[in-house]
N, C-alpha and C positions, 0 to 999 in steps of 0.2 A: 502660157495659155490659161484664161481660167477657165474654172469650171465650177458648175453648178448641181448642188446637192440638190438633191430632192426629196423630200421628207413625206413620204410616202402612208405615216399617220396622220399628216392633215387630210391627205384625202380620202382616207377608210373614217374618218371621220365627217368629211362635206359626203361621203353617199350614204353613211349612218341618218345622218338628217335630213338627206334627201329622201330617202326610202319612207324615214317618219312621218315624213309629209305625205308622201303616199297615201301611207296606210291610214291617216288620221284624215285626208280624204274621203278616202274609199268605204271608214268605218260611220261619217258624217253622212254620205250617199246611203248606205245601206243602211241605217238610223233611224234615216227618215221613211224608209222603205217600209220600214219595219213595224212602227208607230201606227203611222197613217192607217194603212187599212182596220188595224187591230181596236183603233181607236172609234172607228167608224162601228167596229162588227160591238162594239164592248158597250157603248150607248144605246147600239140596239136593242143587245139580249139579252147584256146582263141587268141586276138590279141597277134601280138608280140610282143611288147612290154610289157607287163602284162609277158610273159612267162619268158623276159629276166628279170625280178626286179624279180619272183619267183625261178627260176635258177639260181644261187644257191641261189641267199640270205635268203628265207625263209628257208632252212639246216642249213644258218649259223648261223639265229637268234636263232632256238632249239640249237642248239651245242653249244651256247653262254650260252641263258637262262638253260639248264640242265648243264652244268660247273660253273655257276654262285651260281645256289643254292642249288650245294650240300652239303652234310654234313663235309668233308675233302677229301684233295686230291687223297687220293686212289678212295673213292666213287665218284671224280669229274670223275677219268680214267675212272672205270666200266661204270657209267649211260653215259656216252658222247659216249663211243664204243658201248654200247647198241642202244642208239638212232641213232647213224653216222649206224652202220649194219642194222636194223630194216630200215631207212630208205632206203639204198642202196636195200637190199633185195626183201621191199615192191613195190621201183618202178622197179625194174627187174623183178619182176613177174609179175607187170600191163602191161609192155611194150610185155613180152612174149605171154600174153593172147590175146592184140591188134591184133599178129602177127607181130612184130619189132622181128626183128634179136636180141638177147640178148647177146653180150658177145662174139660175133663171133670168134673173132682176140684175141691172146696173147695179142697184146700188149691193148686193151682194160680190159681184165683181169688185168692187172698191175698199168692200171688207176685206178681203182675202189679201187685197195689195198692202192693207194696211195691218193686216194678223203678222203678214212677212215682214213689215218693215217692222213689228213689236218684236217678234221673235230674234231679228238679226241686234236690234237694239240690245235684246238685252245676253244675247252672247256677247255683246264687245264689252258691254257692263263686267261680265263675268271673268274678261280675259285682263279688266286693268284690276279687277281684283288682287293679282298678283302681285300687285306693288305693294311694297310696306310703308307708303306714307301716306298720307289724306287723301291723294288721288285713289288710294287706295281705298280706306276707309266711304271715302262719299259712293263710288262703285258698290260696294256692298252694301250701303243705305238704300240707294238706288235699284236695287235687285230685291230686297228685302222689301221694300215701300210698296212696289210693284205687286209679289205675289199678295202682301197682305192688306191691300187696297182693293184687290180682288177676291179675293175672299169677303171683306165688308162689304162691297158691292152686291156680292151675292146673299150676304149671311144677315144686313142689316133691313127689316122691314123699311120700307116706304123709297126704296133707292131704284133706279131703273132696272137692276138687273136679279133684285132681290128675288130667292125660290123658298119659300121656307122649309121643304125639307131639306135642304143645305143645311140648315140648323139642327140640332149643336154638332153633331161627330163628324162630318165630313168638314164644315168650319175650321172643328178643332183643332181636327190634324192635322189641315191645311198650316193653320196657324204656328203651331208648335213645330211644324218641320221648316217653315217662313224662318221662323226665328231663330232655329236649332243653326240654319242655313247662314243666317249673319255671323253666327257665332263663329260658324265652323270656318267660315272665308279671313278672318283675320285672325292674323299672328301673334298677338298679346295682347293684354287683359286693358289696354289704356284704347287700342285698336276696338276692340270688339265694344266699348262704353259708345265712343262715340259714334261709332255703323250704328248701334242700337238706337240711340240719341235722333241720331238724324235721320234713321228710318221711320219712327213713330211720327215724327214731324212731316214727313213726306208722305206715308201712308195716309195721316189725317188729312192732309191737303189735295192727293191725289181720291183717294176717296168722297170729300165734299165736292170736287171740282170738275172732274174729268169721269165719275160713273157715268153720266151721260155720253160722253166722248167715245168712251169704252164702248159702249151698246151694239152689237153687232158684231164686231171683233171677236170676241173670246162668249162659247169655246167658239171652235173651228167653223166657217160658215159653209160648211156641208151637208 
């Protein structure tokens, strides 16, 4: 008669990763939770500047970090659209309680669809980061081009989204942590030339081309 071993560390291992997923759910959900309003209350009251490094970038740093550690790509799509909506949601309902007009106008409803679809973008960006080959590399160009595209947007006179007190120190830092950010997402010094390489090139491109496109979108249309 046979019989059948059961090895009873594979499966304290499938509920190890199961559990993970959970928790890296639930840490996505409340993320967003968490941002959103803070996000709304922090461009109200605090100084400008603090409001503009929070708008958007504090979204994009969650939609980074939850694309970054998920489990595989499908679970990077889920938890990045959980946290990109939970965010979007949470500060539209702070804004509505304030009394802010929420969502008045079509074409702000269009924004919002399309802030969600930048945000899940660029968590999947962040999750093929993980790979050590060019798929690799063009991902963190990609992510890098983005923030610091946006920042020129904002920081360069005569551009649609241009503020000049953006200029210089909220730019700056933007900048310097954009790039600190390429740096940081690849694995050796051959990886991080050319993320850098091909971010400068895409930043320049997406910046001439697409601040227009951007307009409305970022920050958050709340």
């Amino acid at each position: 008669m046979d019989t059948t071993t059961l090895d009873y560390g594979d499966y304290a291992e499938y509920d190890r990763r199961q559990r993970n997923i959970e928790h890296h759910l639930l840490a996505a959900f409340l993320g967003g939770l968490a941002v959103g309003p803070m996000g709304v209350l922090v461009t109200g009251e605090a100084p400008g500047w603090l409001g503009q490094i929070y708008d958007p970038y504090v979204y994009f740093a969650l939609t980074l970090a939850v694309g970054a550690t998920a489990s595989g790509f499908g679970w990077a799509l889920v938890t990045t659209f959980l946290a990109g909506l939970s965010t979007l949601v949470s500060a539209m309902g702070t804004s509505a309680l304030l009394g802010d007009d929420v969502l008045g106008a079509a074409g702000e409803a269009a924004g919002a669809n399309w802030t969600l679809v930048l945000l899940v973008c660029l968590g999947l960006a962040a999750h093929v980061t993980r790979r050590d080959d060019v798929c690799g590399d063009v991902a963190a160009a990609a992510v890098g081009a983005a923030l610091i595209a946006d920042v020129a947007g904002r920081a360069v006179p005569g551009l649609v989204e241009s503020d000049g007190s953006f200029w210089p120190y909220p730019a700056a830092v933007i900048g310097l942590l954009s790039v600190a950010l390429v740096l940081g997402l690849r694995r050796n010094a051959w990886g991080r030339v050319r993320a850098l390489a091909m971010s400068a090139v895409l930043s320049t491109l997406l910046a001439a081309g697409l601040t227009g496109s951007l307009a409305g979108l970022l920050p958050l249309p709340v």
